[in-house]
N, C-alpha and C positions, 0 to 999 in steps of 0.2 A: 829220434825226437818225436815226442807228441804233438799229432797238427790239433788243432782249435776248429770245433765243429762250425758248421757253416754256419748255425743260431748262435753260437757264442760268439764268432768273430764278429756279427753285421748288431751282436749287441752291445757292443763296443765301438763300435764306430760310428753307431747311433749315442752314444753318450759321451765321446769324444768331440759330436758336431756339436752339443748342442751345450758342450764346455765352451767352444769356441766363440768370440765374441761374432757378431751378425756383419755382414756386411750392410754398406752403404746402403739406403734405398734406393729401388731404382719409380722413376716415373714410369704408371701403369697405366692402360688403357684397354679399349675392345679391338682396336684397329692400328696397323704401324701408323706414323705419321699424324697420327695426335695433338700431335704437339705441335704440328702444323694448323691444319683445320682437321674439327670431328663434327660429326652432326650434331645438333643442338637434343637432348632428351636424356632420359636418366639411362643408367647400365647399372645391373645389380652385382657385387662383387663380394666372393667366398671368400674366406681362407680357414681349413681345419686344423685342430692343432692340439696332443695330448700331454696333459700334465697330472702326474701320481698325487700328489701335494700341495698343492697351492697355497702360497702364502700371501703374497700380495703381485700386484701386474700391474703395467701402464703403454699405454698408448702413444704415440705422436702422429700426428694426423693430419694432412689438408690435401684439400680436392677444390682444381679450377673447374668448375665456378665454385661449387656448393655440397655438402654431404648430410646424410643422415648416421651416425653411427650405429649397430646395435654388437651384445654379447650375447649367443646364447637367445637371441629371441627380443632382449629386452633393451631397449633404447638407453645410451649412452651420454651421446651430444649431435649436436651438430654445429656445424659452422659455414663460412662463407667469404673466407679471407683466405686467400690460397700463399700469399706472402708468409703466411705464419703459423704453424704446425703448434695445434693445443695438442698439450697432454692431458689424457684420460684415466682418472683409476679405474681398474679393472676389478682389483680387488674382490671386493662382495659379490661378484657374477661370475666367479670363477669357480669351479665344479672339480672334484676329480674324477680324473678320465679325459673322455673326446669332449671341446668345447669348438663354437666355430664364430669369428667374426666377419660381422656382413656388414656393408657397406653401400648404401644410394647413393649413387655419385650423377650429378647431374652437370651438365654442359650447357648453358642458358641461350647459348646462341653459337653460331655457323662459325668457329672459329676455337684457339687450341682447348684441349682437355685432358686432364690427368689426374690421378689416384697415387698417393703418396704415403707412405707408413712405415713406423716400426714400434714392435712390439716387446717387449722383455717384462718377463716373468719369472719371480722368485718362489720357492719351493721350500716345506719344510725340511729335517731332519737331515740337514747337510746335502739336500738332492741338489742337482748342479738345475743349474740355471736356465730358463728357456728366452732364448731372441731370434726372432726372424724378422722379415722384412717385405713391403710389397717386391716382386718377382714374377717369374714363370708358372711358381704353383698356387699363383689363386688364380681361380674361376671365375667367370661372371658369364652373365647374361643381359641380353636390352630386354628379356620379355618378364614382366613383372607376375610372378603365383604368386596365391596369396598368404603361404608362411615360409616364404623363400627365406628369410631371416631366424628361423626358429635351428635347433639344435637338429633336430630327427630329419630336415628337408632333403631329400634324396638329389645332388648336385652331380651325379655323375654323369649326365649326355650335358654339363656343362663347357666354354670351352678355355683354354687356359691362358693368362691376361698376358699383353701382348708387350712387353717391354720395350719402353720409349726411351730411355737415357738414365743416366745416373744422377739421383739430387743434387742438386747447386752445380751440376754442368751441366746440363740440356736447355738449349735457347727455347721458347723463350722465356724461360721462369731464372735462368739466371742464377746467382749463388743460393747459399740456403738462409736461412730468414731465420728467427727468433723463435724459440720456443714457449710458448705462455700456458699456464694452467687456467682453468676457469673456472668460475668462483664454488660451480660445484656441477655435477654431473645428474642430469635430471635422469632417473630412471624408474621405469614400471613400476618396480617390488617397493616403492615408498608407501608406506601404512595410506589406505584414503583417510583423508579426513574428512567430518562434517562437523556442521552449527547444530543441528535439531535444531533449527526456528529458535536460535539466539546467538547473536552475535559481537563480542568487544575484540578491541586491540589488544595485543599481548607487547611487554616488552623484544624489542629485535626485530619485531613484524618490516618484512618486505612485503612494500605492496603493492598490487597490479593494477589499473583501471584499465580493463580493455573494453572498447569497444566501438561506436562507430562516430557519427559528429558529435552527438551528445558527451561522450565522454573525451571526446577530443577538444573541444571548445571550452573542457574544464580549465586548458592551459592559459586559457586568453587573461582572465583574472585569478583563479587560483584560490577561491573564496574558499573550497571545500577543504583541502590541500592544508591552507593557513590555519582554519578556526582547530582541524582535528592535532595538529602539529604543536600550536597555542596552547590548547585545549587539557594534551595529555603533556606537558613537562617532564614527567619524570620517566616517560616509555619513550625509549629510542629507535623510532620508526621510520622510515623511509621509504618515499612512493616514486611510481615510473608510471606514467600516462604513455598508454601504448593507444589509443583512441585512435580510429582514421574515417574520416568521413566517406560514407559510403559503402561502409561494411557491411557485413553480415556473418551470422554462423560459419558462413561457409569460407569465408575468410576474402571474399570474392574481391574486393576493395585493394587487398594485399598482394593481386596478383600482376600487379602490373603490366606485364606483353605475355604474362603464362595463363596460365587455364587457373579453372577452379579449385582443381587440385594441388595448384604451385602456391594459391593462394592462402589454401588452410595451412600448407607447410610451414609458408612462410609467417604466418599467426602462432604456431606452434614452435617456432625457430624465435621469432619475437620475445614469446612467455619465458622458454627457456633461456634465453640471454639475460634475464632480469631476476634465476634463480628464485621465486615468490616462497611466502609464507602463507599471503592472502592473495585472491584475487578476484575482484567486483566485476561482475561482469553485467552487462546492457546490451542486449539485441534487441531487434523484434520490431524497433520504430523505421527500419527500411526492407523487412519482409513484410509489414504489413499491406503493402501496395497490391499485397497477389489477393486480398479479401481471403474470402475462406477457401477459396480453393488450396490456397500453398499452405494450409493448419500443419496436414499431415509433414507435406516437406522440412516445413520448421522445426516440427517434433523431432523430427528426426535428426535433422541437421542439429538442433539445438541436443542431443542428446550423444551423439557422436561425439559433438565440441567438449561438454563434460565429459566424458569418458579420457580423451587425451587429456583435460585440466584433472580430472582428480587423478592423475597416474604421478603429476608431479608431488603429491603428498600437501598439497596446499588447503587452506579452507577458502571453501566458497563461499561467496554473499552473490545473489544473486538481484538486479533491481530490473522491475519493469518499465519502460519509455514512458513519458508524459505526454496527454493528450495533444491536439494540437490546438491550437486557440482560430477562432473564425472569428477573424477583425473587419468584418466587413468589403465592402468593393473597394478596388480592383483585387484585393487579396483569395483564396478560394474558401467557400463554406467546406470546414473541418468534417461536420455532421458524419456522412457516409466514413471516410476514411478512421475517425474516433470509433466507430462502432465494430469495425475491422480490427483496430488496434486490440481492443478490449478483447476480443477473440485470443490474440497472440498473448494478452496482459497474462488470459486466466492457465493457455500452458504454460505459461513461465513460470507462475504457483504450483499447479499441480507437478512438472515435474520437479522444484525443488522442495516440494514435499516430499514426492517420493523417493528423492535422494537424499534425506537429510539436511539440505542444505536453508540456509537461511535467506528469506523473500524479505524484498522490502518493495512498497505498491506508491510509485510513483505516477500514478496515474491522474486522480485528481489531485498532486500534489500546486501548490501555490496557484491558485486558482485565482484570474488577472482581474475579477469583479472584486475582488476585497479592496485591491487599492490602485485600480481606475485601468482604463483600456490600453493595449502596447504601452504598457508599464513593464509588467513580466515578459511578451518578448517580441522581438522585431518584425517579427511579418506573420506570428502566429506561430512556428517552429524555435525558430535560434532563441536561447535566453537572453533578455541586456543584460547590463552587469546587476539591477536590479533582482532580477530574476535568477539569477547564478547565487546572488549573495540569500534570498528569498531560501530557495531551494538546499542550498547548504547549511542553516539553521535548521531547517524542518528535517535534514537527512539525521544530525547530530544525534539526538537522543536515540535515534533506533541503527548507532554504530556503537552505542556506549558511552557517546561524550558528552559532557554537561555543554549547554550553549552559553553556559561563562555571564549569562547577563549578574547584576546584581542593585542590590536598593539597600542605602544606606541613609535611616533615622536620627536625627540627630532632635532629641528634646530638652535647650535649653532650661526650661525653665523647672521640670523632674529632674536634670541632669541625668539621662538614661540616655543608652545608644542600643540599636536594634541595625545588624548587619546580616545582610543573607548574600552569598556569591565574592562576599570578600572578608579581607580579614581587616579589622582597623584597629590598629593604636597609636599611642600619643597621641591622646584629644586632648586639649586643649581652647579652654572658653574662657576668656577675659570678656574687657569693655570693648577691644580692638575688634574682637571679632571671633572667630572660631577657627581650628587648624588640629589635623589628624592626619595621619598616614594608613597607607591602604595598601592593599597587595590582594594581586586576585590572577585567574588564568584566561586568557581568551585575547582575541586581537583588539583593538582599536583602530578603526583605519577612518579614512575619511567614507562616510556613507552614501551610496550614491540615490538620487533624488525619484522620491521623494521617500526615502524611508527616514525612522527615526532613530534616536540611540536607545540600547537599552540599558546603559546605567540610570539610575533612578536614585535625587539625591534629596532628600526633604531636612530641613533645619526648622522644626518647629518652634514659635517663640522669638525668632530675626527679625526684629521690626527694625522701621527708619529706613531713609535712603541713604545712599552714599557706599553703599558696600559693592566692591568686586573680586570676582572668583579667581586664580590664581591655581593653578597643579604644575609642581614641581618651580615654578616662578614664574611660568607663563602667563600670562594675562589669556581669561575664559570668557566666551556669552555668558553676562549674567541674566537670571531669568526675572521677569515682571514682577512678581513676588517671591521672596525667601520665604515665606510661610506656607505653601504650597508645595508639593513634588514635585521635580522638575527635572527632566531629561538632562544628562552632561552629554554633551558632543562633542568625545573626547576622539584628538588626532595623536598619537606618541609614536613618534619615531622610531622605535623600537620595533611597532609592528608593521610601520611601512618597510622598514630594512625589510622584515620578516617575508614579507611578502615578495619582496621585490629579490630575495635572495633566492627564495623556491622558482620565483619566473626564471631566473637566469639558470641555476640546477634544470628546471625542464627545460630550457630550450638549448645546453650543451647534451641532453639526451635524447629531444628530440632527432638533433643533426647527428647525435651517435646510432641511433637506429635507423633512422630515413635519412641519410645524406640528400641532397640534393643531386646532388650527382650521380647518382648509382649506376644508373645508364652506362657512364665511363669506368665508375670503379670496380662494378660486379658484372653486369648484364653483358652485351653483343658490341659495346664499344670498349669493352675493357683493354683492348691493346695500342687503344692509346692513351689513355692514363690510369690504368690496372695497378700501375707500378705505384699510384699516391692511394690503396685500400691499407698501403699499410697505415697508414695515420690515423683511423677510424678508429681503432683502440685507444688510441692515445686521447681520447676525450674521456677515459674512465679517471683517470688522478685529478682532471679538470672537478670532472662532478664528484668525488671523492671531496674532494676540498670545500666546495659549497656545502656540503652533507655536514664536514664541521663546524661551516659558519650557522648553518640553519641551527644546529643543534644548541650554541650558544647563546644565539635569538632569541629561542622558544621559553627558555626559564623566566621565568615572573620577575618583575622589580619594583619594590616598594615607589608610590609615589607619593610626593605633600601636597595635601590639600590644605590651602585658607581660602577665608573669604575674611576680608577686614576691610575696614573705613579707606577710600583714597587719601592718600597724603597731600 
């Protein structure tokens, strides 16, 4: 009988294994007893793997606390819920031949830790199928080189991951949890985008506001939010204020009990949970405090930060901070620090210049002498609602959006009508009085003091007393004279809902990104209520369902206008 050469038999039983479906996965780590207590810091974790063929691959993945995933070099996802294994496509990072997935797996504090996965990969031209699982053959390290995660990184004085127990039986993570996809997989190879120095919304735009109280305190009234939402009707877009008071480039604000480094991750884990299309970004008004010495830091920092946001394929707008207003004693003189600011204003131009990207100079923007002292904002920094509403008009036109005012003519006595910003028909002029219907885009909301409205409504040729104004059948201020232009101080329900539907959408996202809790649910107290992070997901069908009602909102609705004699 013919024996089977030593290369033919071990080639067969290499494609006998990997017919075989995978076993379980087991909970991985750098140390036995992990799963106990591990030291708090990240451990870098291999695993090499060849495929002739590749057709498509996925992932399932969690790591207590936290991970970073990459394929091949290039960033994947990450996550931060260890209850619940995302799957990952692999697909488009797959290569034929040797590929390797690397894995940050980080431990947030003095207590258990573990590395969870499995992987299955499909193959063209009938080749059998590739799965495996974490195990004894992936590597890791606690010492972080710096292209430990690339294809070529030479892993071999690496040492081999320490097997903790089997998924859904090892205490104390307990059975196996839910498997979820996510909404898309952020990775390096997405085309960059830029503006060139111009900037509109596109149909489907997801979009980001990140940055520090300024763009966090957009959540309090939502003016910005509202008017762009109003504004575009017929684009269906949707925004995520990731804003946190006290930021910076460096993400420093986000780091809560970690370093500067856990902090940018954590900025970067932020962006990617919210999949962008767009995203506006605002630093530089809490680096400015270093004057010119911290220029260069900033450049830098500020230049890093875009590097990981164009990797996501998104377009940038970039805006610079607003001066700060010097309102007098006991508040401080702005002077020195405004002169600082302008230092960081002009990197913020020049590098989105030289990236393509689109600048927008808020700097002298709403300037608080046009309509009187702490009007625009509360102690010289924070905007009032004045100041919010101010600032998001002037933002309008240089995002694309029309600011919706409009002035509607009416001359009896020509019988001529002259409309700009709305559309109107069925006029209608008797003895009674006049009445037309109108449709137009933009909010209405109550105006906060002392600004004015901008519809503008002139009835030339109205004489006599006794006439009052009326939209939709509500009784209106009528104005001194009808023969005159005169401001409508219009309130419609429509766009207070409108409003008040975005506030409630951010703040079921706020609490989905910043729980309140996080301390118990993610960080160093997680083992005693670790077990309620699974329900942090379950505010996405929450704000999925406000996203419907917003969108319903935003469409335009004809209203009637009369103005006729009292009965």
């Amino acid at each position: 009988m013919k024996l089977l050469s030593a290369h033919v038999l071990s080639s067969l039983v290499l494609a006998f294994a990997s017919l075989a479906p995978a076993a379980e996965p087991s909970w991985i780590w750098s140390e036995k007893d992990a799963n106990v207590k591990a030291p708090a810091g990240n451990i870098y974790f291999r695993r090499g793997f060849d495929v002739d063929a590749p057709r498509s691959g996925t992932v399932e993945i969690t790591v207590d606390n936290r991970y970073e995933l990459f394929l091949n070099g290039h960033n994947v996802g990450s996550g931060a819920v260890w209850q619940t294994r995302t799957r990952y496509d692999l697909g488009p990072l797959l290569i034929p031949g040797r590929n390797v997935l690397a894995v940050m797996a980080t431990n947030d504090g003095t207590d258990p830790a573990g590395l969870v996965a499995k992987v299955a990969i499909q193959q063209k031209d009938n080749k059998p199928a590739i799965e495996f699982v974490t195990d004894a053959e992936w590597k890791f390290t606690a010492k972080q080189f710096g292209n430990w995660a690339r294809l070529e990184f030479d892993d071999r004085n690496w040492t081999s991951a320490v097997v903790l127990g089997e998924y859904g039986k090892l205490a104390p993570w307990g059975k196996a949890g839910e498997v979820k996809t996510p909404q898309a997989a952020v990775v390096t190879s997405k085309p960059r985008a830029t503006e060139k120095g111009f900037f509109d919304f596109r149909d489907g735009d997801r979009v980001v506001f990140l940055g520090s109280a300024f763009i966090e305190r957009m959540q309090k009234y939502n003016y910005l939010e509202t008017m762009i939402t109003a504004g575009l009707p017929d684009k269906n877009i949707t925004f995520r204020n990731l804003g946190w008071s006290g930021d910076t480039v460096w993400g420093d604000a986000r780091a809560v009990f970690g370093t500067r480094a856990d902090g940018f991750k954590r900025l970067l884990s932020d962006v990617n949970l919210c999949n962008p299309t767009v995203i506006i970004v605002c630093y530089g008004e809490n680096e400015a405090y270093e004057g010119e010495s911290g220029i260069d830091g900033f450049r830098d920092g500020l230049n890093k930060l875009l590097d990981s946001l164009e990797a996501t394929g998104a377009r940038l707008l970039l805006l610079s901070p607003r001066q700060h207003e010097s309102l007098g004693y006991p508040l401080p003189d702005q002077k020195e620090y405004n002169a600082s600011l302008k230092l960081y204003r002009d990197v913020i131009a020049e590098t989105a210049k030289a990236r393509e990207h689109a600048f927008v100079d808020l700097y002298n923007s709403v300037p608080s002498g046009e309509i009187g002292a702490k009007v625009v904002s509360e102690n010289g920094v924070h905007l009032t609602p004045a100041g919010e509403y101010l600032l998001a008009r002037e933002l309008l036109p240089q995002l694309g959006v029309p600011k919706a005012d409009w002035n509607v003519a009416i001359d009896l006595k020509q019988n001529s009508l002259d409309a700009v910003g709305a559309q109107v028909t069925d006029l209608k002029v008797d003895a009674s009085g006049v009445s037309f219907s109108a449709i137009w885009r933009g909010i209405d909301l109550p105006l906060p003091a002392p600004l004015n409205a901008n519809r503008m409504l002139h009835l030339q040729g109205l004489t006599g007393a006794g006439y009052h104004l009326f939209i939709d059948g509500e009784p209106q201020q009528a104005p001194n004279a009808w023969n005159e232009r005169f401001a409508v101080p219009l309130t419609l329900q429509r766009s207070v809902e409108l409003q008040r539907k975005i506030n409630e959408k951010n703040t079921l996202f706020f609490n989905r990104h910043r729980p309140q809790n996080e301390t118990y649910l993610f960080l160093f107290r997680k083992h005693e209520q670790g077990n309620n992070a699974v329900e942090i997901p379950q505010f996405d069908p929450l704000i999925a369902e406000k996203e419907k009602e917003i969108a319903e909102l935003r469409q335009p609705q004809p209203h009637r206008f009369e103005v006729k004699l009292a009965p």
